[in-house]
C-alpha positions in Angstrom: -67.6 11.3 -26.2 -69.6 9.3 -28.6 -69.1 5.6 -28.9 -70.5 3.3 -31.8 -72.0 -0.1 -31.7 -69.2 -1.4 -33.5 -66.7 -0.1 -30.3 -68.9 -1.2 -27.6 -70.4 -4.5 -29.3 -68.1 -7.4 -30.1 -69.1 -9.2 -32.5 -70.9 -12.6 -32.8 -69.3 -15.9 -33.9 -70.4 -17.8 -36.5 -70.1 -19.3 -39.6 -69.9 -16.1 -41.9 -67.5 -14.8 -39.4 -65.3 -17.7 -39.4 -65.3 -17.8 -43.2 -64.4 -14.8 -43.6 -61.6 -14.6 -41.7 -60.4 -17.4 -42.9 -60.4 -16.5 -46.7 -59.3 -12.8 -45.3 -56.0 -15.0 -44.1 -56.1 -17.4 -46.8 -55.8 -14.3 -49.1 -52.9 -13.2 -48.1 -50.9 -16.7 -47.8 -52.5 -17.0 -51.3 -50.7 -13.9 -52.6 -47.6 -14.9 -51.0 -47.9 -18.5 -52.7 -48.4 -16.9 -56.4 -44.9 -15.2 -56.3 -43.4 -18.4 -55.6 -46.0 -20.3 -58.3 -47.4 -22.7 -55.8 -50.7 -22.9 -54.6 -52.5 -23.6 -51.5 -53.0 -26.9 -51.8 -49.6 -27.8 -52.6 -48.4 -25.7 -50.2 -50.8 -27.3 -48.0 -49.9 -30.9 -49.0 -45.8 -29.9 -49.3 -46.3 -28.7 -45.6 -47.6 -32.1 -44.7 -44.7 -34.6 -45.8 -41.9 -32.0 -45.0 -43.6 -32.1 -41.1 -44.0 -35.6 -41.2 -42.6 -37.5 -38.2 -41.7 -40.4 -41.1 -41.7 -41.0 -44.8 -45.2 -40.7 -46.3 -46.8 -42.7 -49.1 -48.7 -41.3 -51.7 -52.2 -42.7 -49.9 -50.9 -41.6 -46.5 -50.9 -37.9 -47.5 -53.8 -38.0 -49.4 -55.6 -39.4 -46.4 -53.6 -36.3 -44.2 -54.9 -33.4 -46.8 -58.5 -35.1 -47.2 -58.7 -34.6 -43.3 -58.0 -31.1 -43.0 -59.0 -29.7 -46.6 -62.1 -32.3 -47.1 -60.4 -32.0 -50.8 -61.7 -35.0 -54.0 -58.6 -37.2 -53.3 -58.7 -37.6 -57.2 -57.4 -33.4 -56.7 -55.0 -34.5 -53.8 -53.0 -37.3 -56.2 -53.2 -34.7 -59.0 -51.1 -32.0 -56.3 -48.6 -34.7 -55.7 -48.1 -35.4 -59.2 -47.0 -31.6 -59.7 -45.1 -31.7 -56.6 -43.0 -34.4 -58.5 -43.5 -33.0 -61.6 -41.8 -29.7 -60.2 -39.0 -31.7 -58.1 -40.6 -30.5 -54.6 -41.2 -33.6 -53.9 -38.9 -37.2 -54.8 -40.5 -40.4 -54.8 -38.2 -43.2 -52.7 -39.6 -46.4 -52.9 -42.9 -46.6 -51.8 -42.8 -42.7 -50.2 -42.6 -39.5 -51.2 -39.9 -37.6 -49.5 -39.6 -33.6 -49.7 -36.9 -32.3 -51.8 -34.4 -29.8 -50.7 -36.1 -27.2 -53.4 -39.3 -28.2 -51.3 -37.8 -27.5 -47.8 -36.5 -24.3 -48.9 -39.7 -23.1 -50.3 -41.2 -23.7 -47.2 -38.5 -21.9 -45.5 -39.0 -18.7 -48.2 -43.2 -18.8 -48.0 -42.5 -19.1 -43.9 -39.8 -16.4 -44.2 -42.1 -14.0 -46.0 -45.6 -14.7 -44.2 -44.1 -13.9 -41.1 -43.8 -10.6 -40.6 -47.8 -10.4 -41.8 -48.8 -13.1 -39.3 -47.3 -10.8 -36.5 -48.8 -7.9 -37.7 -52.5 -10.0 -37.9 -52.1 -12.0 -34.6 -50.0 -9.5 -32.8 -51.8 -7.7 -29.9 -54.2 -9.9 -29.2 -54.2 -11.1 -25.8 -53.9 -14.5 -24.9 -56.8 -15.3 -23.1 -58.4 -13.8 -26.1 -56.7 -16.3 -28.4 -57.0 -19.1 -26.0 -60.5 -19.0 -26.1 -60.8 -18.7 -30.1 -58.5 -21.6 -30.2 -61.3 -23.6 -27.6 -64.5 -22.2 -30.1 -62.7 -23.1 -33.4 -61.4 -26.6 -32.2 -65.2 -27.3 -31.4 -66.7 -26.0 -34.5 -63.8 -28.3 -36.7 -64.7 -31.2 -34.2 -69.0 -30.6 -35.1 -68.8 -29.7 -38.2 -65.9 -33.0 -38.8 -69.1 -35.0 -37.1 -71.3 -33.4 -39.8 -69.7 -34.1 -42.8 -69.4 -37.9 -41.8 -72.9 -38.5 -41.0 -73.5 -37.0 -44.7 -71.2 -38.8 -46.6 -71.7 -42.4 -44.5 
């Protein structure tokens, strides 16, 4: 029996790795986001005031969706104007509170992502995923340290 290098070599990560399995995942969520005619980053920043723990205000989420997309919070405040603007979001005061439209398009992206998320995730064993999980939080937590000491 023959084996290849690809069988019998795991491969390395790194940076090209991680990118592309993230746009390989981002991709898909992407797709599923179009047939409901939202994108990622309202999806992203939709997510973030439905999962709040309390009311957000506009700077609060901006601050929230800077940290984890490093996105121009000029681009943020323009998301949250078309989350008004489409009624996923309602502004109470000084917050911005997710609509019922907005918790049920969660619900329908969720719905419809995860039977894909099984089939990506699904078989890989735990230790496996625990130790990706330990890499990934250390390469956010450098590369986090990096991009301060750039932009200080």
């Amino acid at each position: 029996m023959t084996t290849t290098a690809s069988t019998t070599t795991a491969p390395v990560a790194n940076a090209r790795a991680l990118g592309l399995a993230h746009y390989a995942a981002r991709g898909v969520l992407e797709h599923v986001l179009a047939r409901h005619g939202i994108t990622f980053q309202q999806q992203i920043t939709l997510r973030a005031a439905v999962t709040a723990d309390a009311p957000q205000t506009p700077d609060d989420l901006i601050t929230q969706i800077r940290g984890s997309l490093k996105a121009d919070p000029a681009d943020i405040r323009a998301t949250l104007d078309e989350l008004l603007a489409n009624q996923l979001l309602v502004a109470d005061g000084a917050h911005l509170r997710p609509t019922d439209a907005g918790r049920e398009l969660l619900a329908a992206v969720g719905a419809e992502t995860a039977p894909v998320s099984v089939r990506i995730w699904g078989g890989i064993p735990a230790e496996d995923l625990a130790a990706a999980g330990r890499v990934l939080a250390l390469v956010t937590e450098r590369a986090n340290a990096e991009l301060a000491a750039l932009t200080a």
